[in-house]
N, C-alpha and C positions, 0 to 999 in steps of 0.2 A: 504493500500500500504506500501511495506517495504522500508524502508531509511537507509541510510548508518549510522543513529544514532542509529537505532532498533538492540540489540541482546541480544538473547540467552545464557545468560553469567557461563551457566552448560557446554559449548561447549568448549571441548581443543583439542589440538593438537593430545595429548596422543590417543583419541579416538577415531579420525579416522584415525594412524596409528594401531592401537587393530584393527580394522574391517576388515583393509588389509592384517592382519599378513600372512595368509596362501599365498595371494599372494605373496608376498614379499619377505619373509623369509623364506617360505616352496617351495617354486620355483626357490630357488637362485637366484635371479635378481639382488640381491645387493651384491658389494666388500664388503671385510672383515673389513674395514672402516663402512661404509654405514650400514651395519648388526648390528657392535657394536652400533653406534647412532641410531639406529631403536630402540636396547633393552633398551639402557637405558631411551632412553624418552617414553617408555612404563612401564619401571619400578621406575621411580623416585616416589620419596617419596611415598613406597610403602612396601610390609613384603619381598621381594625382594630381595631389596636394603639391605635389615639388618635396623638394629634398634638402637637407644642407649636410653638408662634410665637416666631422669633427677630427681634428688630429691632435696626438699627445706633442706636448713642447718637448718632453723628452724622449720618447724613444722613436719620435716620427709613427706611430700606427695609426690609421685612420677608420673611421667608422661612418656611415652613414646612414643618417638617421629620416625617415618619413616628417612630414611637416603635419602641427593638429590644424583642424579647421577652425578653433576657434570661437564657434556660433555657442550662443547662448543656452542652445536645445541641443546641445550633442551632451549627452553623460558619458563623455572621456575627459570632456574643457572646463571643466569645472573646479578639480579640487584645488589648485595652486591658487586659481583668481577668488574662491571663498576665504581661502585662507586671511589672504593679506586683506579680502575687505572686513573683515571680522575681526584681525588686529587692528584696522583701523578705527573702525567703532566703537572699538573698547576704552580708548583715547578719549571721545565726544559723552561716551555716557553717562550721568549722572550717579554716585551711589546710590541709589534708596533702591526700595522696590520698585516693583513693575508689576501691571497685571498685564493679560495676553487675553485680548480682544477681537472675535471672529464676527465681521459682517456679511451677513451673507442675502440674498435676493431670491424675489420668488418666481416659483419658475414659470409664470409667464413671461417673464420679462427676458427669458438666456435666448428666444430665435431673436429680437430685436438686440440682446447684444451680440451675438453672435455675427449679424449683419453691419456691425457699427462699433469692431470691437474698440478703436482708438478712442472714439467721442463715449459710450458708455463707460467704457474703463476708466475715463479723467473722471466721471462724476460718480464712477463708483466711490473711487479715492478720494475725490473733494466731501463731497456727499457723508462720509462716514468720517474723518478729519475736523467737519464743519459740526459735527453732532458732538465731537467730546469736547470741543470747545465751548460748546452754548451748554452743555453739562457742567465741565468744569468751571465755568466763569458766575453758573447760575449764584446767586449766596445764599439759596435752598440747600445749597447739594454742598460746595465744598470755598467756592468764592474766590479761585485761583484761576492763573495764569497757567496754560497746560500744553502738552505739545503731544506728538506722537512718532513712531516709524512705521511707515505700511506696507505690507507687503501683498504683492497681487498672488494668487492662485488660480487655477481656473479648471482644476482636475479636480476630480474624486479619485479615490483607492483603483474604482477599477475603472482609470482613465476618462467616465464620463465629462459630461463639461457642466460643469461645478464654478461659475465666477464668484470669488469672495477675497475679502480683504482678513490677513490676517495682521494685528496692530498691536504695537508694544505701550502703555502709558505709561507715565513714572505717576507713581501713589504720591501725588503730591503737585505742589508748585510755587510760588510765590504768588504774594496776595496783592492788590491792587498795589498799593503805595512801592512793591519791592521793598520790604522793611523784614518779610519774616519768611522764610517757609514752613508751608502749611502741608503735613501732613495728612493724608486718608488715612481711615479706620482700613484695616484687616480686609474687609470687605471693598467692592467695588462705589465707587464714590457719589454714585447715583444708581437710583435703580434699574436693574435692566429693562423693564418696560419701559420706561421713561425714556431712556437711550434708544430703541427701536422706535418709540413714536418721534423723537428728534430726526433721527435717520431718515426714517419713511418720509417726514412732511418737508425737508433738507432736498432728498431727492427726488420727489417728485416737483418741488417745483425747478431743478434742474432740466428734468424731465420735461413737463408741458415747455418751457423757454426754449429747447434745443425743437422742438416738436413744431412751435409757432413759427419759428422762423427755419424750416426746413432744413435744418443740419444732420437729417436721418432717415433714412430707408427704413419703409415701411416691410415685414415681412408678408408675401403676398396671403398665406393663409392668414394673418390677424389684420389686414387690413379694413377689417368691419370694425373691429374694437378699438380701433384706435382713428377712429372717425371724426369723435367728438370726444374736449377731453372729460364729459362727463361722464362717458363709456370707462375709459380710459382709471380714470378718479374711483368709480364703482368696482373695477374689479383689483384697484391696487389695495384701497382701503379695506377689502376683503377679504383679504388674504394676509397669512402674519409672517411679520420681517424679523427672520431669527437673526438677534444678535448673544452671543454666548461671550460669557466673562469666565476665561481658562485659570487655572492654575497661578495664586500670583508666585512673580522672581522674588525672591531675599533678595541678592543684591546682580553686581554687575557680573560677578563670574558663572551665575547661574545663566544670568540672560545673554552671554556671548556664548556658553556651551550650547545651549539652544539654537540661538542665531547661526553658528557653524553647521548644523545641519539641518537649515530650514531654511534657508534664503535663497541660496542657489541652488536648490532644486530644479533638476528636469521633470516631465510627466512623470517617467520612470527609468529607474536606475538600472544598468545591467544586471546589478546583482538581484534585483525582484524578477529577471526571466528566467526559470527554470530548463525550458528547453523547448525547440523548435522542431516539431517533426510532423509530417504526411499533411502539413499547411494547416495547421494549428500551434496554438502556441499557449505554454502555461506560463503562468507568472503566478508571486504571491500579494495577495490583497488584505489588505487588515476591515473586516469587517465588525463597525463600529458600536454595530445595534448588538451584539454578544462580546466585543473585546477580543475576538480569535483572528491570529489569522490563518487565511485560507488557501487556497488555490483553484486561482480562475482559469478556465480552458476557451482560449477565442479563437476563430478562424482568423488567418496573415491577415485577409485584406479588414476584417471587421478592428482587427487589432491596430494595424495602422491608419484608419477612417479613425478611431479614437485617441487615437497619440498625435495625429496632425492637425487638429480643433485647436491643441492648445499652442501652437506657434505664432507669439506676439506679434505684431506689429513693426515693422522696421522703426529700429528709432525709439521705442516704446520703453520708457521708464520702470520697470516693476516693482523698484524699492524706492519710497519717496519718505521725505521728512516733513514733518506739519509745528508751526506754534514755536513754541520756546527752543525746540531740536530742531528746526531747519536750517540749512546754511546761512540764511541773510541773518540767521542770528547768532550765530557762531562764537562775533566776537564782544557782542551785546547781552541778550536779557542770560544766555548760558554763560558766561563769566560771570553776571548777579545770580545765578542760582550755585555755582561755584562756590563764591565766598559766601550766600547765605547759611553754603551746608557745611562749612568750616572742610575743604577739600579744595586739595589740589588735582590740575588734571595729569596724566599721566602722558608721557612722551613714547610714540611708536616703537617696539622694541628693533625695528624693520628700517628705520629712520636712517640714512646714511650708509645704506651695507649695498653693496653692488650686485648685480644679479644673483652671480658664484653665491654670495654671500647668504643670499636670503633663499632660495634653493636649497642650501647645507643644511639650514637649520630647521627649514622645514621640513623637509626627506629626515632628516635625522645623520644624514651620510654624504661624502661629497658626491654628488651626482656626475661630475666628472673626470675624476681621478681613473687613470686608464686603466681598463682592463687589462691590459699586455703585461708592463712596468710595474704596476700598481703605486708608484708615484709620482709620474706626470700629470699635468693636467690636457685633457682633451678640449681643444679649443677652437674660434674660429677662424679658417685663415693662413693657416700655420702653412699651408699648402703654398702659397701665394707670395710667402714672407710677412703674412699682414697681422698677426695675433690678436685677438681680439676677444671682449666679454662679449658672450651673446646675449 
Protein backbone atom coordinates (compact mmCIF):
# COMPACT_ATOMS: atom_id res chain seq x y z
CA UNK A 1 0.00 0.00 0.00
CA UNK A 2 1.34 3.41 -0.92
CA UNK A 3 1.72 6.25 1.83
CA UNK A 4 2.01 9.76 1.75
CA UNK A 5 5.92 8.83 2.86
CA UNK A 6 6.48 6.54 -0.27
CA UNK A 7 8.04 8.36 -3.45
CA UNK A 8 9.47 8.12 -6.42
CA UNK A 9 12.20 10.64 -6.20
CA UNK A 10 13.39 10.54 -10.25
CA UNK A 11 9.64 12.24 -10.52
CA UNK A 12 9.62 16.28 -11.34
CA UNK A 13 7.61 18.75 -12.25
CA UNK A 14 9.68 19.21 -15.49
CA UNK A 15 8.27 15.81 -16.66
CA UNK A 16 5.01 16.00 -16.63
CA UNK A 17 4.92 19.31 -18.13
CA UNK A 18 7.52 17.40 -21.26
CA UNK A 19 4.54 14.87 -21.61
CA UNK A 20 1.94 17.68 -22.09
CA UNK A 21 3.94 19.98 -24.34
CA UNK A 22 1.98 19.35 -27.46
CA UNK A 23 -1.18 19.82 -25.58
CA UNK A 24 -0.23 22.99 -24.04
CA UNK A 25 1.87 24.74 -26.08
CA UNK A 26 1.13 23.21 -29.46
CA UNK A 27 -2.79 24.13 -28.96
CA UNK A 28 -2.26 27.56 -27.56
CA UNK A 29 -4.05 27.20 -24.29
CA UNK A 30 -1.80 29.12 -22.59
CA UNK A 31 -1.12 33.32 -22.34
CA UNK A 32 2.02 34.43 -23.35
CA UNK A 33 2.89 34.60 -19.47
CA UNK A 34 1.94 30.87 -18.96
CA UNK A 35 3.90 29.63 -22.32
CA UNK A 36 7.19 31.43 -21.12
CA UNK A 37 6.88 29.59 -17.41
CA UNK A 38 5.81 26.39 -19.21
CA UNK A 39 9.52 26.62 -21.30
CA UNK A 40 11.51 27.56 -18.83
CA UNK A 41 10.73 24.99 -16.26
CA UNK A 42 11.10 22.42 -19.12
CA UNK A 43 14.29 23.95 -19.87
CA UNK A 44 16.08 24.75 -16.78
CA UNK A 45 19.33 23.58 -16.00
CA UNK A 46 19.58 22.00 -19.39
CA UNK A 47 21.86 22.74 -23.09
CA UNK A 48 18.84 25.07 -23.50
CA UNK A 49 19.33 27.39 -21.14
CA UNK A 50 23.06 27.86 -22.27
CA UNK A 51 25.92 26.82 -20.30
CA UNK A 52 28.88 28.47 -18.41
CA UNK A 53 32.47 27.00 -17.83
CA UNK A 54 33.86 26.78 -14.54
CA UNK A 55 37.65 26.18 -14.12
CA UNK A 56 39.96 25.53 -10.94
CA UNK A 57 42.71 28.41 -10.41
CA UNK A 58 44.64 25.63 -9.53
CA UNK A 59 44.87 22.71 -11.05
CA UNK A 60 43.24 24.03 -14.49
CA UNK A 61 40.15 21.30 -14.41
CA UNK A 62 37.10 22.45 -16.00
CA UNK A 63 33.44 21.76 -15.41
CA UNK A 64 30.46 22.70 -17.20
CA UNK A 65 27.62 23.50 -15.80
CA UNK A 66 23.64 23.91 -17.29
CA UNK A 67 22.30 27.48 -16.61
CA UNK A 68 18.77 27.79 -14.19
CA UNK A 69 15.83 29.60 -15.72
CA UNK A 70 15.29 31.60 -13.17
CA UNK A 71 11.39 32.06 -13.26
CA UNK A 72 9.53 32.55 -10.21
CA UNK A 73 7.32 29.14 -10.91
CA UNK A 74 10.05 26.74 -11.49
CA UNK A 75 10.80 24.77 -7.92
CA UNK A 76 14.42 24.20 -8.75
CA UNK A 77 14.95 28.61 -8.56
CA UNK A 78 13.84 29.13 -5.47
CA UNK A 79 15.92 28.06 -2.42
CA UNK A 80 19.09 30.45 -2.71
CA UNK A 81 16.77 33.70 -3.63
CA UNK A 82 14.32 32.67 -0.37
CA UNK A 83 17.14 32.49 1.56
CA UNK A 84 18.66 35.96 1.24
CA UNK A 85 15.04 37.46 1.05
CA UNK A 86 14.37 36.14 4.57
CA UNK A 87 17.72 37.25 5.83
CA UNK A 88 16.70 40.23 4.61
CA UNK A 89 13.53 40.79 6.43
CA UNK A 90 14.70 39.65 9.49
CA UNK A 91 16.79 43.11 9.45
CA UNK A 92 13.16 45.21 8.97
CA UNK A 93 11.05 43.24 11.55
CA UNK A 94 9.85 44.47 14.52
CA UNK A 95 10.36 42.35 17.99
CA UNK A 96 6.96 41.72 19.26
CA UNK A 97 4.52 39.39 18.03
CA UNK A 98 2.64 38.70 15.04
CA UNK A 99 -0.52 37.19 14.28
CA UNK A 100 -0.99 35.34 10.72
CA UNK A 101 -3.83 36.49 8.90
CA UNK A 102 -5.74 34.48 5.92
CA UNK A 103 -8.19 36.51 3.56
CA UNK A 104 -9.69 34.60 1.47
CA UNK A 105 -12.93 35.28 -1.36
CA UNK A 106 -15.99 33.79 -2.21
CA UNK A 107 -16.15 31.61 -4.83
CA UNK A 108 -18.18 33.49 -7.14
CA UNK A 109 -15.83 35.86 -7.57
CA UNK A 110 -12.34 33.35 -8.75
CA UNK A 111 -13.85 33.19 -12.82
CA UNK A 112 -13.82 37.15 -12.68
CA UNK A 113 -10.56 36.82 -11.17
CA UNK A 114 -9.29 34.48 -12.96
CA UNK A 115 -10.11 36.71 -16.12
CA UNK A 116 -8.42 39.98 -14.58
CA UNK A 117 -5.81 38.22 -12.50
CA UNK A 118 -3.54 41.75 -12.28
CA UNK A 119 -6.51 44.21 -11.47
CA UNK A 120 -8.26 41.79 -8.83
CA UNK A 121 -5.10 40.66 -7.38
CA UNK A 122 -4.05 44.61 -6.55
CA UNK A 123 -7.48 44.97 -4.68
CA UNK A 124 -7.38 41.72 -3.32
CA UNK A 125 -4.04 43.14 -1.50
CA UNK A 126 -5.24 46.69 -1.07
CA UNK A 127 -8.61 45.58 -0.04
CA UNK A 128 -7.56 43.35 2.85
CA UNK A 129 -4.39 45.87 3.97
CA UNK A 130 -7.15 48.80 4.00
CA UNK A 131 -9.37 46.55 6.49
CA UNK A 132 -6.43 46.17 9.24
CA UNK A 133 -5.85 49.50 9.03
CA UNK A 134 -9.40 50.84 9.75
CA UNK A 135 -9.29 47.97 12.51
CA UNK A 136 -6.33 48.80 13.93
CA UNK A 137 -6.70 52.61 13.85
CA UNK A 138 -10.50 52.05 15.05
CA UNK A 139 -10.01 53.31 19.30
CA UNK A 140 -12.97 50.59 19.79
CA UNK A 141 -10.44 47.92 18.90
CA UNK A 142 -6.81 48.90 19.66
CA UNK A 143 -6.24 52.84 18.43
CA UNK A 144 -2.86 52.32 16.73
CA UNK A 145 -0.93 52.95 13.85
CA UNK A 146 -0.41 49.24 12.05
CA UNK A 147 1.12 47.82 9.10
CA UNK A 148 1.26 44.44 7.55
CA UNK A 149 3.34 41.92 4.86
CA UNK A 150 1.18 40.01 2.37
CA UNK A 151 1.54 37.51 0.61
CA UNK A 152 -0.45 36.27 -2.49
CA UNK A 153 -1.43 32.51 -3.00
CA UNK A 154 -3.72 31.24 -5.28
CA UNK A 155 -3.57 27.23 -4.97
CA UNK A 156 -5.08 24.93 -2.62
CA UNK A 157 -3.30 21.59 -1.59
CA UNK A 158 -4.56 19.86 -4.50
CA UNK A 159 -3.49 22.61 -6.88
CA UNK A 160 -7.14 24.09 -7.39
CA UNK A 161 -7.36 27.80 -7.68
CA UNK A 162 -7.74 29.18 -4.39
CA UNK A 163 -6.88 33.29 -4.46
CA UNK A 164 -6.10 34.49 -0.88
CA UNK A 165 -3.86 36.67 0.94
CA UNK A 166 -1.84 35.24 3.45
CA UNK A 167 -0.68 38.48 6.04
CA UNK A 168 1.64 38.97 8.95
CA UNK A 169 0.42 41.88 11.72
CA UNK A 170 2.69 42.95 14.41
CA UNK A 171 0.36 42.72 17.84
CA UNK A 172 0.63 46.12 18.24
CA UNK A 173 1.62 49.71 17.02
CA UNK A 174 2.14 53.15 18.12
CA UNK A 175 -0.68 55.38 19.16
CA UNK A 176 -1.66 58.57 17.49
CA UNK A 177 0.80 61.04 19.09
CA UNK A 178 3.86 58.28 18.47
CA UNK A 179 4.52 58.76 22.38
CA UNK A 180 3.83 54.84 23.37
CA UNK A 181 3.56 51.57 21.83
CA UNK A 182 0.44 49.89 22.37
CA UNK A 183 0.35 46.45 22.70
CA UNK A 184 -2.78 43.67 21.79
CA UNK A 185 -4.13 41.23 24.12
CA UNK A 186 -3.12 37.58 23.32
CA UNK A 187 -5.93 37.43 21.04
CA UNK A 188 -6.55 39.18 17.79
CA UNK A 189 -7.18 42.83 18.07
CA UNK A 190 -10.51 43.19 16.71
CA UNK A 191 -12.82 40.75 16.19
CA UNK A 192 -12.98 38.52 13.35
CA UNK A 193 -16.36 39.26 12.12
CA UNK A 194 -15.79 42.66 12.32
CA UNK A 195 -12.45 42.29 10.17
CA UNK A 196 -14.57 40.31 7.36
CA UNK A 197 -17.33 42.94 7.38
CA UNK A 198 -14.31 45.79 6.86
CA UNK A 199 -12.84 43.48 4.17
CA UNK A 200 -16.02 42.76 2.36
CA UNK A 201 -17.43 46.48 2.21
CA UNK A 202 -13.21 47.72 1.44
CA UNK A 203 -13.68 45.44 -1.43
CA UNK A 204 -16.50 45.61 -2.84
CA UNK A 205 -16.59 49.17 -3.26
CA UNK A 206 -13.10 48.57 -5.07
CA UNK A 207 -15.13 46.21 -6.91
CA UNK A 208 -18.29 48.23 -8.32
CA UNK A 209 -15.23 51.43 -9.16
CA UNK A 210 -13.20 49.07 -11.25
CA UNK A 211 -16.77 47.69 -12.75
CA UNK A 212 -18.01 51.53 -13.41
CA UNK A 213 -15.46 52.47 -15.29
CA UNK A 214 -14.62 49.36 -17.31
CA UNK A 215 -11.35 48.08 -16.18
CA UNK A 216 -12.62 44.21 -16.22
CA UNK A 217 -13.80 41.57 -18.26
CA UNK A 218 -16.85 40.25 -17.65
CA UNK A 219 -16.95 36.29 -17.53
CA UNK A 220 -19.26 35.39 -20.34
CA UNK A 221 -21.35 32.60 -18.12
CA UNK A 222 -21.83 35.51 -15.19
CA UNK A 223 -22.59 38.08 -17.35
CA UNK A 224 -26.29 38.30 -16.17
CA UNK A 225 -25.03 38.84 -12.45
CA UNK A 226 -23.13 41.35 -12.98
CA UNK A 227 -25.47 43.58 -15.00
CA UNK A 228 -26.43 45.76 -12.26
CA UNK A 229 -24.43 46.40 -9.30
CA UNK A 230 -27.55 45.45 -7.38
CA UNK A 231 -27.33 41.82 -8.63
CA UNK A 232 -23.95 42.19 -8.02
CA UNK A 233 -24.31 43.61 -4.12
CA UNK A 234 -27.13 40.73 -3.60
CA UNK A 235 -25.07 37.82 -4.12
CA UNK A 236 -21.78 39.21 -2.46
CA UNK A 237 -23.50 40.28 0.72
CA UNK A 238 -24.75 36.68 0.67
CA UNK A 239 -22.23 34.93 0.96
CA UNK A 240 -19.40 34.88 3.94
CA UNK A 241 -15.90 36.24 3.58
CA UNK A 242 -13.71 33.86 5.52
CA UNK A 243 -11.18 35.65 7.19
CA UNK A 244 -9.09 33.28 9.74
CA UNK A 245 -6.61 34.61 12.47
CA UNK A 246 -3.78 31.68 12.55
CA UNK A 247 -1.55 30.91 15.12
CA UNK A 248 0.16 34.05 16.79
CA UNK A 249 4.40 34.45 16.25
CA UNK A 250 6.33 35.19 19.83
CA UNK A 251 8.72 36.93 18.21
CA UNK A 252 10.84 37.47 15.00
CA UNK A 253 12.63 34.03 14.95
CA UNK A 254 9.57 32.21 14.86
CA UNK A 255 8.18 34.52 12.10
CA UNK A 256 11.25 34.35 9.62
CA UNK A 257 11.24 30.30 10.35
CA UNK A 258 7.82 30.42 8.91
CA UNK A 259 8.51 33.07 6.21
CA UNK A 260 11.41 30.70 4.83
CA UNK A 261 9.11 28.32 3.95
CA UNK A 262 6.11 30.02 2.89
CA UNK A 263 6.93 33.00 0.61
CA UNK A 264 8.54 31.54 -2.12
CA UNK A 265 6.47 28.93 -2.78
CA UNK A 266 5.74 27.24 -6.15
CA UNK A 267 2.16 25.45 -6.76
CA UNK A 268 4.02 22.56 -5.82
CA UNK A 269 7.26 21.29 -4.97
CA UNK A 270 9.07 18.32 -6.45
CA UNK A 271 9.22 16.80 -3.50
CA UNK A 272 5.19 16.50 -3.16
CA UNK A 273 5.33 14.33 -6.74
CA UNK A 274 5.48 10.83 -5.85
CA UNK A 275 5.64 9.44 -9.35
CA UNK A 276 4.74 9.70 -12.95
CA UNK A 277 3.56 6.61 -14.64
CA UNK A 278 0.86 5.35 -17.77
CA UNK A 279 -0.08 9.54 -17.80
CA UNK A 280 -1.04 9.97 -14.38
CA UNK A 281 0.49 11.33 -11.62
CA UNK A 282 0.46 11.01 -7.69
CA UNK A 283 1.53 13.67 -5.55
CA UNK A 284 0.93 14.29 -1.66
CA UNK A 285 -1.90 16.66 -0.40
CA UNK A 286 -2.59 17.63 3.02
CA UNK A 287 -6.19 17.53 3.52
CA UNK A 288 -7.37 20.13 5.98
CA UNK A 289 -10.95 19.08 6.85
CA UNK A 290 -9.08 15.67 9.00
CA UNK A 291 -5.21 17.12 9.29
CA UNK A 292 -3.99 13.82 7.17
CA UNK A 293 -2.17 13.84 4.48
CA UNK A 294 -2.98 12.05 1.59
CA UNK A 295 -2.20 11.06 -1.99
CA UNK A 296 -3.85 12.57 -4.91
CA UNK A 297 -3.94 10.56 -8.31
CA UNK A 298 -4.50 13.12 -11.55
CA UNK A 299 -4.38 12.51 -15.17
CA UNK A 300 -0.68 14.61 -16.84
CA UNK A 301 -2.98 16.90 -18.74
CA UNK A 302 -5.76 17.46 -15.77
CA UNK A 303 -2.54 17.95 -13.51
CA UNK A 304 -0.83 20.49 -15.53
CA UNK A 305 -4.45 22.49 -16.44
CA UNK A 306 -4.07 22.84 -12.55
CA UNK A 307 -0.46 23.89 -11.98
CA UNK A 308 -0.71 26.53 -14.83
CA UNK A 309 -4.00 28.76 -13.36
CA UNK A 310 -1.46 29.69 -10.99
CA UNK A 311 1.31 31.49 -13.04
CA UNK A 312 1.23 35.24 -12.11
CA UNK A 313 1.31 37.89 -14.04
CA UNK A 314 4.53 39.39 -15.79
CA UNK A 315 5.69 41.83 -13.49
CA UNK A 316 3.29 40.85 -10.74
CA UNK A 317 4.26 41.62 -7.11
CA UNK A 318 3.40 38.77 -4.73
CA UNK A 319 4.81 39.91 -1.52
CA UNK A 320 3.86 43.53 -0.69
CA UNK A 321 4.26 45.74 2.53
CA UNK A 322 1.38 47.99 3.86
CA UNK A 323 1.39 50.84 6.82
CA UNK A 324 4.14 51.35 9.25
CA UNK A 325 6.24 48.13 7.26
CA UNK A 326 6.26 49.47 3.92
CA UNK A 327 9.23 50.95 2.36
CA UNK A 328 8.37 54.67 2.19
CA UNK A 329 8.55 54.08 5.68
CA UNK A 330 11.55 52.48 6.24
CA UNK A 331 13.22 55.36 7.47
CA UNK A 332 10.38 57.13 9.38
CA UNK A 333 7.30 55.85 11.44
CA UNK A 334 9.71 52.14 11.62
CA UNK A 335 12.72 53.87 13.38
CA UNK A 336 9.77 55.44 15.84
CA UNK A 337 8.46 52.02 16.47
CA UNK A 338 12.23 51.04 16.86
CA UNK A 339 13.03 53.38 19.66
CA UNK A 340 9.49 53.09 21.06
CA UNK A 341 10.32 49.29 21.67
CA UNK A 342 13.73 50.19 23.28
CA UNK A 343 15.52 47.89 20.15
CA UNK A 344 17.92 48.19 17.98
CA UNK A 345 17.76 46.85 14.32
CA UNK A 346 19.83 44.21 13.26
CA UNK A 347 22.52 44.44 10.30
CA UNK A 348 22.30 41.63 7.25
CA UNK A 349 24.48 38.88 8.38
CA UNK A 350 24.80 38.78 4.08
CA UNK A 351 25.87 42.47 4.08
CA UNK A 352 29.33 42.97 2.40
CA UNK A 353 30.21 39.08 1.57
CA UNK A 354 30.66 38.52 -2.21
CA UNK A 355 28.84 35.83 -4.17
CA UNK A 356 31.62 32.84 -3.10
CA UNK A 357 30.85 34.31 0.08
CA UNK A 358 27.37 34.13 0.65
CA UNK A 359 26.89 30.63 -1.27
CA UNK A 360 29.46 29.06 1.47
CA UNK A 361 27.55 30.00 4.01
CA UNK A 362 24.43 29.03 2.81
CA UNK A 363 25.26 25.51 1.35
CA UNK A 364 27.03 25.14 4.52
CA UNK A 365 30.34 24.18 2.11
CA UNK A 366 32.31 25.82 -0.57
CA UNK A 367 30.30 25.23 -3.48
CA UNK A 368 33.26 25.75 -5.49
CA UNK A 369 36.23 24.24 -4.39
CA UNK A 370 37.26 21.65 -7.11
CA UNK A 371 36.46 18.58 -7.34
CA UNK A 372 39.92 17.31 -8.98
CA UNK A 373 42.58 19.34 -6.40
CA UNK A 374 40.16 19.73 -3.70
CA UNK A 375 41.75 23.01 -3.10
CA UNK A 376 41.35 25.25 -5.82
CA UNK A 377 38.67 27.22 -6.52
CA UNK A 378 36.46 26.77 -9.62
CA UNK A 379 35.92 29.97 -11.30
CA UNK A 380 34.85 32.11 -14.08
CA UNK A 381 37.04 32.80 -16.83
CA UNK A 382 40.08 31.11 -15.88
CA UNK A 383 39.98 29.71 -19.56
CA UNK A 384 40.36 33.04 -21.15
CA UNK A 385 42.86 34.45 -18.45
CA UNK A 386 39.93 36.49 -17.16
CA UNK A 387 39.11 35.12 -13.35
CA UNK A 388 36.29 36.17 -12.10
CA UNK A 389 33.32 35.87 -9.01
CA UNK A 390 30.30 34.72 -10.79
Amino acid sequence: METANSRNCGAELSDILGSQKENFLGKGRLCADQAKAYNDILDCRTAKMGSHTLTCDTCGKSRVSYNSCRNRHCPKCQYVRQLLWVEKLQCRLLPVRYFHVVFTIPKFLKPLFYLNQRECYGMLFAASALAVKKAASNPAFLGVDSGCLSVLHTWGQALNYHPHIHMLVPAGGPDPDNMEWIAANKKFFVPVKALSGIFRGVFMENLFHALRSNQLRIPEKQKGMYATPELVKKEAYSKSWHVYIKKTFKGTNQVVSYLGRYTHRVAISNSRIHSVENGTVKFSWKDYRDRKTKIMELPCGEFTRRFMQHVLPSGFYKIRYYGIMSSANSKTKMEDCFRLLKAARLISFYEGLSTYEILEEILGQDPFRCPGCETGKMMYGLAEGKGTDP
